[in-house]
C-alpha distance (Angstrom), angle and dihedral (degrees) to the residues before:
residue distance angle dihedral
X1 . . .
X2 3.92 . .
X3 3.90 120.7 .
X4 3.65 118.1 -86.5
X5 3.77 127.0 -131.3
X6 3.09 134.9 -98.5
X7 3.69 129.9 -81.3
X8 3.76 98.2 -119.5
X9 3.76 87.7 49.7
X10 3.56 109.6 114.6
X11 3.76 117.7 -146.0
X12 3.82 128.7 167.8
X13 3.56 125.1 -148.3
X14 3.82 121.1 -129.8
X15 3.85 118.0 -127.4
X16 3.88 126.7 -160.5
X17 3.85 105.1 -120.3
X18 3.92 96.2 -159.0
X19 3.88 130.6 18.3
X20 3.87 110.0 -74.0
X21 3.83 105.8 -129.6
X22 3.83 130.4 -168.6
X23 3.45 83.0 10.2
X24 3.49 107.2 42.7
X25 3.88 87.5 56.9
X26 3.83 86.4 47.0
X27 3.76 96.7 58.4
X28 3.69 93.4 39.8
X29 4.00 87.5 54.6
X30 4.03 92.5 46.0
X31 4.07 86.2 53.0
X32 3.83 82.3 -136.1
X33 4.07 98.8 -158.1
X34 3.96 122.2 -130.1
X35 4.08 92.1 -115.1
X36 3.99 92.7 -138.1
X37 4.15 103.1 13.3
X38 3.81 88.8 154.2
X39 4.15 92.1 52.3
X40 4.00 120.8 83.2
X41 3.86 89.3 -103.0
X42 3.45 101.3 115.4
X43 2.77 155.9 -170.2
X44 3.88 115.5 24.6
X45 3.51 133.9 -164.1
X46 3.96 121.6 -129.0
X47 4.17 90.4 -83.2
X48 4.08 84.1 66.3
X49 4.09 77.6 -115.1
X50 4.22 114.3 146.5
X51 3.66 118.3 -157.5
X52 3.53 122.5 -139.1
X53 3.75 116.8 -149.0
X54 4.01 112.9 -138.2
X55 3.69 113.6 -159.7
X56 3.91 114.6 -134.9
X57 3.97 117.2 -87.9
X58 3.76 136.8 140.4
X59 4.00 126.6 -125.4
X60 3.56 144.3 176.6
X61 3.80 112.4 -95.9
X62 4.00 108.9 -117.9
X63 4.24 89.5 3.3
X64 4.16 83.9 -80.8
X65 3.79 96.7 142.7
X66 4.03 83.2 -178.3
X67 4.30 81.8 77.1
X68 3.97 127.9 78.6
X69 3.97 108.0 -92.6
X70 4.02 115.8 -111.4
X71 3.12 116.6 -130.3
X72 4.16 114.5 -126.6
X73 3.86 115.7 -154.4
X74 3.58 113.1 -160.5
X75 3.81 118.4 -86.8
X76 3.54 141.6 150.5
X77 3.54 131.2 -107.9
X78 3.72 142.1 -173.5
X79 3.49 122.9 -98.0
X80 3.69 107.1 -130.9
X81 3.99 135.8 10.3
X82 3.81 115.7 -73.7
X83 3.35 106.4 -77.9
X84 4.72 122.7 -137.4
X85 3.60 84.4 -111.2
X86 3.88 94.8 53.2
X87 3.62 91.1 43.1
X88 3.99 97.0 40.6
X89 3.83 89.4 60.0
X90 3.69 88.2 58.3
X91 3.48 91.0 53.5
X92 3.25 101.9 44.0
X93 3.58 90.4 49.1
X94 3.93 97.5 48.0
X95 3.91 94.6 32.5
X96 3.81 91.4 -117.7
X97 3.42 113.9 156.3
X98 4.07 114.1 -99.3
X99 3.98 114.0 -115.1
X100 4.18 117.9 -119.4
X101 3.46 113.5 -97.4
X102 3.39 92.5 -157.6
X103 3.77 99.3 -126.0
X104 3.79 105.0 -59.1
X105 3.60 105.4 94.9
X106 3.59 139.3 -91.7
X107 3.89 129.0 -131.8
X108 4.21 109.0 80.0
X109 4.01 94.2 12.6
X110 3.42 122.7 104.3
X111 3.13 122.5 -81.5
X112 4.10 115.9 -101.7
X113 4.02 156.7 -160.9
X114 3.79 89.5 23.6
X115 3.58 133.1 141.4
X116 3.43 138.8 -160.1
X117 3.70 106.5 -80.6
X118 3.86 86.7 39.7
X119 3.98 82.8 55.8
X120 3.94 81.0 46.2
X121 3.47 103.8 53.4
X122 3.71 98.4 49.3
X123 3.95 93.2 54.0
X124 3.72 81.7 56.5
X125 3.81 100.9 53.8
X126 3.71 87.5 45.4
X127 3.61 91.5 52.4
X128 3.76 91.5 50.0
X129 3.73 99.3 52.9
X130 3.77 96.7 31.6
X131 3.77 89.8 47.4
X132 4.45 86.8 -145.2
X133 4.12 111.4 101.0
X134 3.35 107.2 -106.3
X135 3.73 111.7 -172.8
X136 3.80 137.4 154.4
X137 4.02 119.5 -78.5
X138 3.45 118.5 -102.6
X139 4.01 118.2 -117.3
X140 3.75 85.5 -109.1
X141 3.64 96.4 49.4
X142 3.82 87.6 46.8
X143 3.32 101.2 50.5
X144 3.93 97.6 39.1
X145 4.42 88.2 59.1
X146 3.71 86.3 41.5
X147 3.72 91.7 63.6
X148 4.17 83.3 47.6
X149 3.85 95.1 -100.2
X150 4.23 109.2 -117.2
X151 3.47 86.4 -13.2
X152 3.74 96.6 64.4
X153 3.98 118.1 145.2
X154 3.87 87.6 -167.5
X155 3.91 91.6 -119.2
X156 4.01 126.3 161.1
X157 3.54 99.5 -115.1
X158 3.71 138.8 29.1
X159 4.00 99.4 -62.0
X160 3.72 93.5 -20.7
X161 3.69 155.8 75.0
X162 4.01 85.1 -155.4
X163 3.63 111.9 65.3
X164 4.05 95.4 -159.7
X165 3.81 83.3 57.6
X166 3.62 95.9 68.1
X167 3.88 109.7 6.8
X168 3.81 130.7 64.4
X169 4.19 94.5 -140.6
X170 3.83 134.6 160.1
X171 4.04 88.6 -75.1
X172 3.94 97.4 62.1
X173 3.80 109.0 10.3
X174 3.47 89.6 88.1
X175 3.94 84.4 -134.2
X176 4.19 97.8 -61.3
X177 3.83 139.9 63.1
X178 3.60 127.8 -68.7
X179 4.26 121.9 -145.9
X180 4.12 109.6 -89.4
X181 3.92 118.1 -87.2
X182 3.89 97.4 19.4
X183 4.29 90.6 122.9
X184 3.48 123.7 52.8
X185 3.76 125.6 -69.5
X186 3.97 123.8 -120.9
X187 3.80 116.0 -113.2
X188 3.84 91.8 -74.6
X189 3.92 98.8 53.2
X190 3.79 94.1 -98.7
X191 3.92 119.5 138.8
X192 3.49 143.6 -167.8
X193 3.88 92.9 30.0
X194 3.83 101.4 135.1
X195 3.69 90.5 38.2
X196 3.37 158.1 13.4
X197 3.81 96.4 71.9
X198 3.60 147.4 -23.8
X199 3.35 118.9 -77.9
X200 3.79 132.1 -139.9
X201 4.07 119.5 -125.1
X202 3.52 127.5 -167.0
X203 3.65 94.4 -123.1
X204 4.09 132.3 81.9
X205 3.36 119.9 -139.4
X206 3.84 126.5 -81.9
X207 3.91 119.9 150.7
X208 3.66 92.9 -162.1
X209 3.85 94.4 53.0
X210 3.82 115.0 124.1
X211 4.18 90.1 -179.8
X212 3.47 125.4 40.0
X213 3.41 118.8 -108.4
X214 3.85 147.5 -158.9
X215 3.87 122.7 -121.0
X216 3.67 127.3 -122.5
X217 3.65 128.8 -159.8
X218 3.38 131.7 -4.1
X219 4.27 106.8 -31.2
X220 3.25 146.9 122.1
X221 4.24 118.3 -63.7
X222 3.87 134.8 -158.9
X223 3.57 125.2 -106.9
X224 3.73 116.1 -169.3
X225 4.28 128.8 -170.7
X226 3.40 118.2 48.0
X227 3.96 127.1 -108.4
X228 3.30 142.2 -111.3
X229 4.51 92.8 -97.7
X230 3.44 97.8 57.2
X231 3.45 130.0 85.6
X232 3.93 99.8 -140.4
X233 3.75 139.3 -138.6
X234 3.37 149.0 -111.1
X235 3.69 85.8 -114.4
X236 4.01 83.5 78.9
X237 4.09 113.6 176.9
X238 3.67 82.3 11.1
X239 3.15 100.0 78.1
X240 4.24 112.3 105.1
X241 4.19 132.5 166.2
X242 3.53 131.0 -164.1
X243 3.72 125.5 -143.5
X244 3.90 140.0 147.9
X245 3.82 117.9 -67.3
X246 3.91 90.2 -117.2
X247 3.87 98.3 50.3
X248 3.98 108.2 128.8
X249 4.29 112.1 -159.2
X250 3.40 135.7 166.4
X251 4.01 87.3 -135.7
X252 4.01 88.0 49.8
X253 4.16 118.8 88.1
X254 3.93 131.7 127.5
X255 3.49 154.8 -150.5
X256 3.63 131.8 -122.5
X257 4.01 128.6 -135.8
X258 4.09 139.7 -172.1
X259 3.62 135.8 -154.8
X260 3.89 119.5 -110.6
């Protein structure tokens, strides 16, 4: 059982505003589990996903205090990467085809070999059913709850000075995923941010950018984390990639946010 968070951690719960229904009935049938249901990170919505609230706050992109600050408003993110079962309701429930999972098991581990618009199209069935906009975090947002928001401890990685302690990474993955929320969380409850995969953000890349931006068209995107094959750092939360939106890899997933 992973740590809890703190007391003085704020976290709001996400509630369905209308009945959910092909997939509603899917998830129910699935008996989708709740991947900590005896933690403090509650409540969860009928995915099993737990939203994180992030306080407003303003950063410098990469740690380069040379660069404009971003402004952060406050928003809400979810706690760990999309998991196969989250994503396999969507398919099942929109007859999109089911990525590999390239032999190590489905249910509570991330979610894989999916690319941007893939990323995409689930916020947008969620959105429709749940009638809330879910969308994908920006690389600001990402990066700002990565560093644990206001309640930052200034550490290297995600929630850590020791990577193994809160990332899955070439050194203890034993070369494969792990479930969601199995390391420790970073001071706002989030997991699995220095490892485990790559993560999709809304943004493309642009060094010079001051605000954070949404892509059009068919470019390059950011990925932010690290993944379970690589080795990491010590550039920690740092670290970023940039690779076409429709790039499919077993080291890719992502996670899914939601304004206030």
């Amino acid at each position: 059982m992973p740590p809890t968070t703190r007391s003085n951690q704020r976290i709001s719960g996400f509630v369905c505003s209308r009945i959910l229904w092909a997939s509603l009935a899917i998830t129910r049938a699935l008996g989708i589990p709740s991947a900590h249901a005896d933690s403090d990170l509650s409540p969860v919505d009928s995915l099993g996903i737990r939203w994180i609230e992030v306080e407003a706050g303003s950063l410098a992109i990469g740690g380069d205090s040379s660069r404009p600050p971003v402004t952060v408003d406050g928003f809400l993110l979810s706690a760990t990467e999309v998991t196969f079962d989250q994503y396999d309701a969507f398919c099942d429930a929109t007859g999109k085809p089911k990525p590999d999972e390239n032999g190590w098991g489905r249910g509570s581990r991330p979610v894989l070999n999916v690319s941007y618009d893939d990323a995409m199209e689930f916020c947008k069935w969620l959105s429709k059913i749940t009638g809330t906009a879910v969308r994908l975090p920006n690389e600001a947002e990402w990066e700002y709850a990565a560093q644990g928001g206001h309640h930052s401890r200034g550490y290297i990685y995600s929630g850590s000075n020791d990577k193994d302690e809160v990332s899955w990474n070439e050194d203890n993955s034993e070369g494969q995923t792990h479930p969601v929320g199995t390391k420790k969380p970073n001071e706002l409850g989030l997991f699995d941010m220095s490892g485990n995969l790559w993560e999709w953000c809304a943004d493309w890349p642009d060094t010079n950018a001051s605000e954070a931006r949404v892509p059009k068209g068919d470019i390059e995107r950011v990925l932010r984390g690290d993944s379970f094959d690589n080795p990491g750092t010590t550039k920690g939360w740092r670290l970023s990639l940039r690779l076409d939106g429709d790039s499919r890899h077993i080291n890719i997933g992502f996670r899914i946010a939601r304004s206030e």
